[in-house]
N, C-alpha and C positions, 0 to 999 in steps of 0.2 A: 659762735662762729669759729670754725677751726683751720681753716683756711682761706685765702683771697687772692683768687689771680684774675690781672685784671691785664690780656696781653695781646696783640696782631690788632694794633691800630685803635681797639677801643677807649673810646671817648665816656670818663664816667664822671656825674657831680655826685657830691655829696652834699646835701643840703643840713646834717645833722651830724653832731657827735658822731663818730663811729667808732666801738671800742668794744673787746672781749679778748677772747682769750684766742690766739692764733698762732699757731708753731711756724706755720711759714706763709712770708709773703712773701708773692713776686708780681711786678710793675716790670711788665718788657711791653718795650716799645709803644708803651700808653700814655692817653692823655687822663688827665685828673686835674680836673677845672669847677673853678668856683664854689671849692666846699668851706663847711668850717673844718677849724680844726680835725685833722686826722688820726686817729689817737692809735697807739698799737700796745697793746696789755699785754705782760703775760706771767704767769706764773713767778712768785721770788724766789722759789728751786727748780731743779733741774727734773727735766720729764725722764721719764726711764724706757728707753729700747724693751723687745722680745728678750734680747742679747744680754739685757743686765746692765748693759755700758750706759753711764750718762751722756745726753746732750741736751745742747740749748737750742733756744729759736732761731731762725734762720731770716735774714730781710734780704729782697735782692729786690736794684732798682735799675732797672738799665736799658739804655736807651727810652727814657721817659721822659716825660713833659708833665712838671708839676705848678699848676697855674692858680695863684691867690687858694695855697691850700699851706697849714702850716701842718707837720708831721712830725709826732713824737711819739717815744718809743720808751717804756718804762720797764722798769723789773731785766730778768735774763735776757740776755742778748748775745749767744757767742759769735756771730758774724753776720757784717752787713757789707753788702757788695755795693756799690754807690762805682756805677758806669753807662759815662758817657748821659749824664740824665744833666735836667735843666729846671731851673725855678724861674717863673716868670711873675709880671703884674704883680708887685708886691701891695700887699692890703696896708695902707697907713696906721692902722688900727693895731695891727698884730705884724708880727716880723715870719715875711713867709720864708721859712728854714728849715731843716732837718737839727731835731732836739736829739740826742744821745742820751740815756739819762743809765745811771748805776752802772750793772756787770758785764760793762761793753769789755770782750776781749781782744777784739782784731776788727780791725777798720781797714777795706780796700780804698781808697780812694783815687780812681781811674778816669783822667781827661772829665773833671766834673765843671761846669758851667754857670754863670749864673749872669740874668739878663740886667741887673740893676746895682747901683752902691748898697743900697739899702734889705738888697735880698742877703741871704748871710745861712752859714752853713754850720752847725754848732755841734760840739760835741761836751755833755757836761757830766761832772766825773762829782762824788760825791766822797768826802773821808769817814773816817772812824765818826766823827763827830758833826757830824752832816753838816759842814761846812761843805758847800757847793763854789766850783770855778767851771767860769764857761771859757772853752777854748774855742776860737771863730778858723774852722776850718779853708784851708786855701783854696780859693775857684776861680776858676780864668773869666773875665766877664767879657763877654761876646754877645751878639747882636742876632741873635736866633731869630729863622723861620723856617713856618710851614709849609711847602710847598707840596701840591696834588699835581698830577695830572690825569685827563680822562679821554679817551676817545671811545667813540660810537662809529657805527656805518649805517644807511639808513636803507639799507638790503642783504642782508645776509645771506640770500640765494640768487644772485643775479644769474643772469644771461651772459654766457659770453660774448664781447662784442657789446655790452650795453654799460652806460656810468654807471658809478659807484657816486654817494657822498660821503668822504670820512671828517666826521666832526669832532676838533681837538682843544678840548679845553685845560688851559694854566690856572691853576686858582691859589693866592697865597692866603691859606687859613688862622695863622695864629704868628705871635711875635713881634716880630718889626718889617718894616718895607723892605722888599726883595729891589736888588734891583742888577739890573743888565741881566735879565733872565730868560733863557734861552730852550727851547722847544725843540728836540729834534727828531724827527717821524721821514725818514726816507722810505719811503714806495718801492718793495720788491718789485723784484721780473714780473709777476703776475699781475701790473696795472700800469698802464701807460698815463702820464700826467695827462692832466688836460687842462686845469686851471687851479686857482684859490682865491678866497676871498681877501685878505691878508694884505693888500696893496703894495705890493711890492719887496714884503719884508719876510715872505716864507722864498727858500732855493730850493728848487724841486731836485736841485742836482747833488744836493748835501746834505737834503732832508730837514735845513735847520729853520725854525721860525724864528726871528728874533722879536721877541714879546717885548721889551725891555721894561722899566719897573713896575711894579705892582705892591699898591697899599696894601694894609692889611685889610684882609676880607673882601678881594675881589678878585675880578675872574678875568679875561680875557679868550678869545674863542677863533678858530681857522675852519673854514668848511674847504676842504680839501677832493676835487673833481677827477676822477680819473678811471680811462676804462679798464674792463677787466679786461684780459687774455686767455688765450686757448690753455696755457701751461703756467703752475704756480711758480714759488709760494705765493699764500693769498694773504699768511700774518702780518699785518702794518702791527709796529711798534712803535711808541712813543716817549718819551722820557724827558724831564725835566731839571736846570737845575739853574743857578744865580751865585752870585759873588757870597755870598751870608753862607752860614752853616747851617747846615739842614738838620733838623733835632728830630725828625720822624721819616728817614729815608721808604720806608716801605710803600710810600702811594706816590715815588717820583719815576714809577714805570708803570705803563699799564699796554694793551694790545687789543686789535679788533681782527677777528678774521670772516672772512666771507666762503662760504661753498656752492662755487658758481655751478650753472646747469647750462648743458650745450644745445646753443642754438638750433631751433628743430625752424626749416621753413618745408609747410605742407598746405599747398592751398589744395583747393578741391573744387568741383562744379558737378552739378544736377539736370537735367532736364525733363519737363516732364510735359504731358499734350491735356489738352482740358476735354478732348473726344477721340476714345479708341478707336472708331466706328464711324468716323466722319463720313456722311451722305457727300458722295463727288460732285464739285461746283458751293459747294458751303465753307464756311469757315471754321479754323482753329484756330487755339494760341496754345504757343510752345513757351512757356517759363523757364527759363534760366537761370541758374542759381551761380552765385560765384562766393569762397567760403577761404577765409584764411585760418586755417588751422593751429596755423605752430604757433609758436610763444616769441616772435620776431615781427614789425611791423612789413608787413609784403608791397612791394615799389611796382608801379611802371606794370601794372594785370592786363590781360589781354586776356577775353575768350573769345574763343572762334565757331562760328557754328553758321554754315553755308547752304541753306533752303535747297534740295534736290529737284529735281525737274517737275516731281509731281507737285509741286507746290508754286504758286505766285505768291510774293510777298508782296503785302497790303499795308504794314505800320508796326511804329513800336513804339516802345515808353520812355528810349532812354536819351531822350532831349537832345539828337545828334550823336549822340555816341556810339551809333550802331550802325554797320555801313551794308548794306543790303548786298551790292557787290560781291566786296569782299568776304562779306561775314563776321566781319572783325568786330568785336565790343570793347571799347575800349573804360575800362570799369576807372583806372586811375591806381592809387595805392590804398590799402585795406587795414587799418590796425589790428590786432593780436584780438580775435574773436569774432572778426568782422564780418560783413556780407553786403553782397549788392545785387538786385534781382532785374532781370528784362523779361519783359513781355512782346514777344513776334507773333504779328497777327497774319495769317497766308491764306490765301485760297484751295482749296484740295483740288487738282487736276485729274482729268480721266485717267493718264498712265503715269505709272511712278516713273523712280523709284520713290519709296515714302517715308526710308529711315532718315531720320535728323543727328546728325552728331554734334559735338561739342565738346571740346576742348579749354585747358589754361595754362595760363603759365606767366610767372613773372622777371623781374631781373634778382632775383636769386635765384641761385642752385639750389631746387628741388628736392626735398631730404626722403618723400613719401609721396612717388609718383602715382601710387596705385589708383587714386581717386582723379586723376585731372582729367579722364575722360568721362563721358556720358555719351548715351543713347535713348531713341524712344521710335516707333514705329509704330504709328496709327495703320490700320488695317482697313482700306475705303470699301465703300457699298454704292451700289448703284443707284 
C-alpha cells in the first residue's frame, strides 16, 4: 500500500494490523475507531524524486478523531503534522498514543487534545546504541464531542399556499455528554411559521431550539410546520453547536430546500343527455359532471344548470342538493382530482327551447376558465 487517505467525515475500523510501506498519510477530519494497533512502516532510507533530490515520508493528522486505535510510525519520517486531532476511549490493555519511533526530523504540534489522563502522546527517539527515551508529548485534556445535525422536508415540490414539514434532528455521536446544546434553523421569507413540535422550546423568531443536553449516542428531533409563499428563498438552514469542543465540525451545518409549484385552481363541468332524439312527452336525463382540476383543494362548488321551457323537470340524485328553481347544485368542496356527478331527469315538451347549459365555479379565483362551461341540445321528434 502506498498510500492512505482517509478524509470528509469518514468513519474507518480497523480490525487488523495494518502495516506496509506508505510515503504519505493523511487523516483530515476522520474518524478511526476500534482498531488494533495502527502501524505505519516505511522504508530506513530516503525515497528519491524524478528531481534526484531526497525526501522522507510525510504523516498529516488533522482535524481527527482517533478512538481506542494506538498509532505508530517506524523507520523515515521527515514530518508529522499533528492539528487540532483527538484520542479518545483509551484501551486498558495498550496505551492509545501516537509512538514516534527513529528519524523524526520536525514535529508540528498544533492545539493537540486528548480526552483522558491515561491517553498519552509520545514521541521516542533512539541513540547510537539503541538505548530508547520516551518523551510524553504535551496535550490539553478537554472533554470532546460529536455533534450532527440533520434536517429533511417532507415535500420538496409543494404548492404554494400549502404546509411544508421540516424535520430537524441533534444527534451527539461520539465523546462525552454535550450539554446546553442549541439548534438554530430560522425560516426564510419564503415560509410562514405555523407551529412545532418542540413544546415550547423552539422561537420561531430567532430560529433557535434549545435541545439542551444530550448523552452520548442520542438524538433529539423538531418537526417544524410552516407554509410555503408565493416568493422565496426556500433554503432552511440548520446548524448546531454546545458548550464542549467539537472535534468534527463538518456535519454541525446541514440545509433542506424546497421548489414550490404555483397554485393552479381549475375546475371544469360536463354535460351530457342520455337521448339525442327524445320522442316529445318522453323522458331524459342530463348528467352532469363537476371536476376539480388543479392541484389546490376547491371550497364552496356550485353548478348551475336551469331546465329551458322545453323541458319539465321530474327528479334528481343529488339528495337535496339541486334546486330545480333555481338550478343551482350545490356539489360542496372537491379535493385535488375530484368529482361529483348529478343526474336530472325532465320531461321533453312540444316547444322548446331544448339547449341545456351549465356552469361552475367556486370560491377561488379561477386560473383556467376555459372549461366551466357546458352545453347539450337533444333535437325532439314527434
Amino acid at each position: 500500500v502506498w498510500w492512505l487517505f482517509v478524509t470528509s467525515q469518514d468513519t474507518v475500523s480497523f480490525n487488523s494490523v495494518f502495516s506496509g510501506v506508505m510515503p504519505y498519510i493523511f487523516l483530515e477530519n476522520s474518524k478511526i475507531i476500534n482498531s488494533s494497533f495502527f502501524f505505519y512502516h516505511s522504508f530506513n532510507q530516503p525515497s528519491v524524486q524524478n528531481d534526484g533530490d531526497y525526501r522522507r515520508e510525510v504523516i498529516k493528522i488533522s482535524s481527527s478523531i482517533l478512538s481506542n486505535v494506538g498509532f505508530r510510525v517506524t523507520g523515515l519520517c521527515d514530518r508529522i503534522f499533528l492539528n487540532d486531532m483527538m484520542f479518545l476511549d483509551s484501551n486498558p490493555n495498550r496505551v492509545n498514543g501516537l509512538y514516534l519511533y527513529d528519524h523524526l526530523t520536525s514535529l508540528y504540534n498544533k492545539n493537540l487534545k486528548k480526552n483522558d489522563a491515561s491517553d498519552a502522546l509520545y514521541y521516542e527517539s533512539m541513540d547510537a546504541d539503541y538505548n530508547r527515551t520516551f518523551i510524553e508529548l504535551s496535550a490539553q485534556k478537554e472533554n470532546p464531542i460529536d455533534l450532527t445535525v440533520g434536517i429533511v422536508v417532507d415535500n420538496a415540490a409543494p404548492i404554494v399556499g400549502n404546509d411544508v414539514i421540516f424535520t430537524i434532528t441533534a444527534s451527539n455521536n461520539l465523546g462525552n455528554a454535550a450539554t446546553n446544546v442549541q439548534a438554530t434553523s430560522l425560516l426564510p421569507s419564503g415560509y410562514t411559521y405555523v407551529s412545532d413540535d418542540a413544546a415550547g422550546v423552539y422561537d420561531s423568531v430567532t430560529g433557535i431550539w434549545t435541545v439542551g443536553d444530550l448523552a452520548i449516542s442520542t438524538s433529539d428531533i423538531i418537526n417544524i410546520t410552516a407554509t410555503v409563499e408565493a416568493a422565496g428563498p426556500y433554503q432552511v438552514d440548520a446548524s448546531i453547536a454546545s458548550n464542549e469542543i467539537e472535534i468534527a465540525p463538518g456535519d454541525n451545518t446541514a440545509n433542506a430546500t424546497t421548489i414550490p409549484v404555483a397554485a393552479i385552481n381549475d375546475l371544469s363541468t360536463t354535460i351530457v343527455v342520455d337521448n339525442a332524439a327524445p320522442t316529445i312527452g318522453n323522458n331524459v336525463v342530463f348528467t352532469i359532471t363537476g371536476n376539480n382540476n388543479g392541484n389546490k383543494p376547491a371550497t364552496n362548488v356550485l353548478a348551475t344548470s336551469l331546465l329551458p321551457a322545453g323541458y319539465t323537470y321530474v327528479s334528481d340524485d343529488a339528495a337535496g342538493g339541486y334546486v330545480s328553481g333555481t338550478g343551482i347544485w350545490t356539489i360542496g368542496n372537491l379535493a385535488i382530482g375530484a368529482n361529483d356527478i348529478i343526474n336530472i331527469t325532465a320531461t321533453v315538451e312540444a316547444a322548446g327551447p331544448y339547449q341545456v347549459d351549465v356552469s361552475i365555479d367556486g370560491s377561488e379565483a379561477e386560473d383556467m376558465p376555459v372549461d366551466n362551461t357546458d352545453s347539450v341540445t337533444p333535437v325532439p321528434i314527434a
